[in-house]
C-alpha positions as CSV (number, residue, x, y, z in Angstrom):
1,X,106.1,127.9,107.5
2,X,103.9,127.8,110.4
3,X,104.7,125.6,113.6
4,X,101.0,124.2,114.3
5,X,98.5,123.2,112.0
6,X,98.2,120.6,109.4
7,X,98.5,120.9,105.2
8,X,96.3,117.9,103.2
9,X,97.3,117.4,99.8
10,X,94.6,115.8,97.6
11,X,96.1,114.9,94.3
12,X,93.3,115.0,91.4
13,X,93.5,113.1,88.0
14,X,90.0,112.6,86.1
15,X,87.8,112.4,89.1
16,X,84.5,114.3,87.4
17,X,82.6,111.2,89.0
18,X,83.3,111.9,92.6
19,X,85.2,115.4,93.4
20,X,82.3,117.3,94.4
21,X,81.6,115.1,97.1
22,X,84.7,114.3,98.3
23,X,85.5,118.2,98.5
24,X,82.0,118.7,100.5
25,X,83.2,115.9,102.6
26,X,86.7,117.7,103.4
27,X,85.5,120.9,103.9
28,X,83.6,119.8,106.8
29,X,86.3,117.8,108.3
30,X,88.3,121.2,107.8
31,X,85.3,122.7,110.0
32,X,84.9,120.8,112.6
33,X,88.8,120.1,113.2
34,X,90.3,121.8,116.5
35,X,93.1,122.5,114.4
36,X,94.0,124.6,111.7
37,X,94.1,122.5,108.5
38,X,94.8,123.7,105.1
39,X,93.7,121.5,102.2
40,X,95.4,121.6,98.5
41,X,94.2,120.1,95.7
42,X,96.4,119.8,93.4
43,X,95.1,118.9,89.9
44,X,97.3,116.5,87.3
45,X,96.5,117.6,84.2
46,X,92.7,116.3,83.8
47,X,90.7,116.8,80.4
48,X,87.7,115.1,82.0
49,X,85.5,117.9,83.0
50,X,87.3,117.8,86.9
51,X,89.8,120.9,85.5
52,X,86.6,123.3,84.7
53,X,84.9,122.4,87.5
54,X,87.8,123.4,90.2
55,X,88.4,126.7,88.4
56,X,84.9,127.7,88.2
57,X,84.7,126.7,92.1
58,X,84.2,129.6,94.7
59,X,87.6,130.5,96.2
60,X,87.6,129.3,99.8
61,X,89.7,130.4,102.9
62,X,92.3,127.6,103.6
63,X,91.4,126.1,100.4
64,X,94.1,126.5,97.6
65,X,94.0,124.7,93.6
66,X,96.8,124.2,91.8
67,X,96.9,123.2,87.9
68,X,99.5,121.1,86.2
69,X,98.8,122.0,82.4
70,X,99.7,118.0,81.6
71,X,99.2,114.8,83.8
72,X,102.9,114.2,85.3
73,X,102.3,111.5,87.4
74,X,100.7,110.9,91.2
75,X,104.3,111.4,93.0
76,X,104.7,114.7,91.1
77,X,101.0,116.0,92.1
78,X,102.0,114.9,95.7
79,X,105.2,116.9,95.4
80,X,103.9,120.2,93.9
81,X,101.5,120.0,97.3
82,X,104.4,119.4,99.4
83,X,106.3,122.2,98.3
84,X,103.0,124.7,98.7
85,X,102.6,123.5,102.3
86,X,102.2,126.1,104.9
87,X,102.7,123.3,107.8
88,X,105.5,120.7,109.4
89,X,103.0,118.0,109.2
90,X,101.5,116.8,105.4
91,X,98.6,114.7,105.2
92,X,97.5,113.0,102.0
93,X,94.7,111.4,100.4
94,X,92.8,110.5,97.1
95,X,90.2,112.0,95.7
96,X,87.8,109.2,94.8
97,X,86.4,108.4,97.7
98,X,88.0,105.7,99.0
99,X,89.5,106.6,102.2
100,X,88.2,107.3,105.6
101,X,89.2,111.0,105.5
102,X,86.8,111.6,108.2
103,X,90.0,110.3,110.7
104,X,92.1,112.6,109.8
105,X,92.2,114.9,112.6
106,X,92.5,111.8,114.9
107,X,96.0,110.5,113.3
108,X,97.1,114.5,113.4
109,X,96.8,114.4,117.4
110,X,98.1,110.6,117.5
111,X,101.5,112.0,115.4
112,X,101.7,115.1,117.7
113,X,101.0,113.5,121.2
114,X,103.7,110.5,120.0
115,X,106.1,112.3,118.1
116,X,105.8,110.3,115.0
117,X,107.4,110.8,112.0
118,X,104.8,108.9,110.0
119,X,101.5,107.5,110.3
120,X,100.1,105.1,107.8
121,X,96.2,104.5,107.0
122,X,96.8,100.7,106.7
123,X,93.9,99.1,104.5
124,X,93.3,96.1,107.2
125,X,90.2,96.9,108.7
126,X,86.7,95.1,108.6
127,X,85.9,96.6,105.0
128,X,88.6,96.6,102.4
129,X,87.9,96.7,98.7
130,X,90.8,96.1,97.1
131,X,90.8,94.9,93.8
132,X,90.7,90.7,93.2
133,X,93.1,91.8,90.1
134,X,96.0,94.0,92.2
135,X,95.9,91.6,95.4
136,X,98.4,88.9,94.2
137,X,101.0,91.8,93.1
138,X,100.3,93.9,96.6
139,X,101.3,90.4,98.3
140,X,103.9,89.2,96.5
141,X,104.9,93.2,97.3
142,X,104.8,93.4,100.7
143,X,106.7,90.2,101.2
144,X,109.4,91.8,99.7
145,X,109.5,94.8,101.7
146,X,109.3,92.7,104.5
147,X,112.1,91.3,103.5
148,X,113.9,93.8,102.5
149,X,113.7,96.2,105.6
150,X,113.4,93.5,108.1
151,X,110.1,94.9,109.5
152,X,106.3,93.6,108.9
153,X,104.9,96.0,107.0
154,X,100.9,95.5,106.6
155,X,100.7,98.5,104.0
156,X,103.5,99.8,101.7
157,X,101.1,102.0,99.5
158,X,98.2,103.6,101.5
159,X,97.5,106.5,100.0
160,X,96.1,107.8,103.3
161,X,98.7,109.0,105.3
162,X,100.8,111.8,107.5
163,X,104.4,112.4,107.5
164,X,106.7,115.3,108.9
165,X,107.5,117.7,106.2
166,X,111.0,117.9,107.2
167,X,111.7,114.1,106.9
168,X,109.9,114.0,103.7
169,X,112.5,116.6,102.1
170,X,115.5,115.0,103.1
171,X,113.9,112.0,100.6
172,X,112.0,114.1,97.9
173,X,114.7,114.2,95.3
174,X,114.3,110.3,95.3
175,X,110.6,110.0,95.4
176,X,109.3,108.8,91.9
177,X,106.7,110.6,89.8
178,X,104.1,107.7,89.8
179,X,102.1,105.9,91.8
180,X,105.6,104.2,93.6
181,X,105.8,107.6,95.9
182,X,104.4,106.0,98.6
183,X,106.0,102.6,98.6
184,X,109.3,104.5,98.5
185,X,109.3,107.0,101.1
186,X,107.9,104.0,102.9
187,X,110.8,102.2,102.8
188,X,113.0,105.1,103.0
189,X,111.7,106.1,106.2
190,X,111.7,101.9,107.4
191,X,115.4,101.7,106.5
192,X,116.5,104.8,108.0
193,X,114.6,104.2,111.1
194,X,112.8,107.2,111.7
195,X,109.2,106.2,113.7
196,X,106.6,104.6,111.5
197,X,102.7,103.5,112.9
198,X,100.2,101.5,111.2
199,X,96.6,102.2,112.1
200,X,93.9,100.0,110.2
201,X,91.2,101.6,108.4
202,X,88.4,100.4,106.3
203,X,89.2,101.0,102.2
204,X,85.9,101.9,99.8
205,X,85.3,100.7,96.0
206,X,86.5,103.7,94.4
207,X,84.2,106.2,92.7
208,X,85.1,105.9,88.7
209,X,88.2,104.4,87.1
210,X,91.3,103.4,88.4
211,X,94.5,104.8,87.1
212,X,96.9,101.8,87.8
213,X,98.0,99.9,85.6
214,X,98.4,96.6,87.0
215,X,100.9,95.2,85.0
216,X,103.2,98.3,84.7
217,X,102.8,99.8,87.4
218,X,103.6,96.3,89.6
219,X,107.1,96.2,87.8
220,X,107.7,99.2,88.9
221,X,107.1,98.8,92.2
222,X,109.7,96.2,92.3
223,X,112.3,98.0,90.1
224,X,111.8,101.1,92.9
225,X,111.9,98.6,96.1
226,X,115.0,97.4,94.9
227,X,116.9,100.5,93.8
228,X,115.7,102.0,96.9
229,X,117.1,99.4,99.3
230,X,120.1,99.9,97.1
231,X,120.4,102.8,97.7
232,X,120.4,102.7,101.6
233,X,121.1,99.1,102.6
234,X,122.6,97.3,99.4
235,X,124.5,94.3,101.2
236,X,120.6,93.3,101.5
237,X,120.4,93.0,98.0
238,X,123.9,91.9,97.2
239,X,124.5,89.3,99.9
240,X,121.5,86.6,99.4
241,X,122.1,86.6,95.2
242,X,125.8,86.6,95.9
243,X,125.4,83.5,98.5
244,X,123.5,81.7,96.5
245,X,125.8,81.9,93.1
246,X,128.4,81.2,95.4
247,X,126.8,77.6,97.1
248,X,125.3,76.6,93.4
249,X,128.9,77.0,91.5
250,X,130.2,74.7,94.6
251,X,127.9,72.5,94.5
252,X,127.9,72.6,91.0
253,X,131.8,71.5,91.2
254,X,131.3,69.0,93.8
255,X,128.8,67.3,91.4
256,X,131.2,67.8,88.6
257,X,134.3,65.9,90.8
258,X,132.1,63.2,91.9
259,X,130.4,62.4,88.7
260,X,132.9,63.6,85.6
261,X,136.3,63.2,87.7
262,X,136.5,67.1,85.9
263,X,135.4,70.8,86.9
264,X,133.6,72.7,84.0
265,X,134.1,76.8,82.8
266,X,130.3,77.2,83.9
267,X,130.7,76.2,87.6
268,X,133.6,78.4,87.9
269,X,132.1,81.4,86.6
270,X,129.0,81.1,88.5
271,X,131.0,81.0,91.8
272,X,133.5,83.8,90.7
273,X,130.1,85.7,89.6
274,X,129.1,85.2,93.3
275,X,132.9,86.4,94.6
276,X,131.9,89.5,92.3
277,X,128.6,90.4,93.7
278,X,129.3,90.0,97.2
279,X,132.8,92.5,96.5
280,X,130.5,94.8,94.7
281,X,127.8,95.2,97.9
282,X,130.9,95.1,100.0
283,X,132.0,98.2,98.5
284,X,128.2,99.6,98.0
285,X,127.8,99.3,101.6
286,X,131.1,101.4,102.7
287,X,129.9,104.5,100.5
288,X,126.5,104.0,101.8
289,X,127.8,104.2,105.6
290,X,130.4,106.5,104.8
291,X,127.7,109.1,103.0
C-alpha cells in the first residue's frame, strides 16, 4: 500500500441512466487533481445494461472495474473496493450523480493538513434534494444518533465521504452489507472517538431510480444504530429503558397502595424487569471496557 495518494471507490448498481457521465466527470477530477488518485468502480451485480457497458469500456491507467456476478448489497460493493485500495485514505461516492464529486480533492488536503480520520459530505448546503418520502425517517434517524453518541450529527448516511483505511478495518467485520454501511461506521468512529468533520455540500435529484427501500431499509437502520451502540456503549441503551421500567413499576405501586390498600404481580415484575435490564447493561458494559 502506498503512503500518498488517495483510492475512490464508486459502488455501481443499475446505473445505465447516468454512468457514462458520471465516469467522464471523475476522470477529469482524477486529471486535474495534484495528487495521485485511483478510482474503482466496483459493479454490484447489474443486469441493466451498466455491466456490458464497463467491460466493453477502454482500460484506463488508475482506473480499475471490478464485477460481483450477483447484487450483494451497497456495504459489500464498498468493501470489495476497500480491500483493492492501493492508498491509506478511501474516498467514496455514488454513481448517479448526486454528489458534488468535483470537491473531492479539497476534503483530501483538508483530512491530510488536519489529521482527520473522517470527513463527511454532509447534505446541508443551499441545494439539497432529498426525497419528501425518506426525510421523516432521516430525522427521526439522526435524533437517535444524536442521542445515542452524545454528539450532533447533521449527516449519518452521506454517501460522499473520506475515511483512513486503517480505522476503517479495525470496524469492517462489523459494517453491514446494505445501505446501513455508512450510518454504522459513522457511529463507530463517534463512539470510539476518533476525529470526525462535517462539511456541507449541496445533494442533486439523482439520475434514475433509487435503490432504497424506504420502509425496510429505515428499520434497519434502527436495528444497526442500536446493535452498534450495543456493541460499544450498551449502558446507553440499557440505562434509560431500565430507569424508566424501574420509575413506572414504582409508581405503579404507589398508585396501587394509595388507591387498592394492595400491590399487584404486574407492578412488581415491571420494576424487577427494570432491576434486570439495568444488571444486564451493567455487565454489557464491563466486557465492553474490559475488551
Amino acid at each position: 500500500m502506498k503512503k500518498t495518494g488517495l483510492t475512490l471507490v464508486v459502488p455501481v448498481y443499475n446505473e445505465i441512466q447516468g454512468i457514462e457521465k458520471t465516469l467522464a466527470h471523475l476522470r477529469k477530477i482524477q486529471r486535474d487533481a495534484d495528487f495521485e488518485l485511483e478510482i474503482i468502480l466496483v459493479n454490484d451485480g447489474s443486469d441493466d445494461g451498466t455491466e456490458d457497458l464497463l467491460r466493453k469500456m477502454p482500460r484506463r491507467k488508475g482506473i480499475t472495474v471490478i464485477h460481483h456476478p450477483i447484487n450483494r448489497g451497497y456495504g459489500a460493493a464498498l468493501k470489495t473496493g476497500i480491500k483493492a485500495s492501493r492508498f491509506p485514505r478511501i474516498a467514496i461516492t455514488d454513481a448517479d450523480g448526486t454528489y458534488p464529486n468535483d470537491r473531492i480533492p479539497e476534503f483530501f488536503h483538508d483530512m491530510v493538513k488536519n489529521n482527520l480520520d473522517m470527513l463527511v459530505g454532509s447534505r446541508t448546503g443551499e441545494v439539497v434534494r432529498i426525497p419528501i418520502i425518506r426525510r421523516p425517517a432521516k430525522w427521526v434517524i439522526n435524533k437517535l444518533v444524536n442521542y445515542l453518541t452524545g454528539i450532533k450529527v447533521p449527516d449519518v448516511n452521506s454517501g460522499l465521504r473520506i475515511m483512513k483505511r486503517e480505522v476503517l478495518e479495525r470496524f469492517l467485520h462489523l459494517l453491514p452489507d446494505g445501505f446501513s454501511f455508512t450510518a454504522t461506521i459513522t457511529l463507530a468512529m463517534l463512539v470510539n472517538g476518533y476525529i470526525v468533520t462535517y462539511v456541507p455540500i449541496n445533494y442533486r435529484k439523482r439520475k434514475g431510480k433509487s435503490k432504497i427501500r424506504p420502509l425496510y431499509d429505515t428499520l434497519n437502520f434502527f436495528r444497526l444504530i442500536i446493535r452498534t451502540v450495543l456493541f460499544f456503549d450498551p449502558l446507553k441503551v440499557f440505562l434509560p429503558v431500565s430507569l424508566l421500567l424501574l420509575l413506572g413499576g414504582f409508581v405503579l405501586m404507589l398508585i396501587q397502595v394509595i388507591f387498592y390498600r394492595n400491590i399487584t404481580t404486574l407492578s412488581v415484575v415491571i420494576a424487577l424487569t427494570g432491576i434486570q435490564l439495568l444488571g444486564i447493561g451493567m455487565i454489557a458494559d464491563l466486557v465492553v471496557n474490559k475488551r
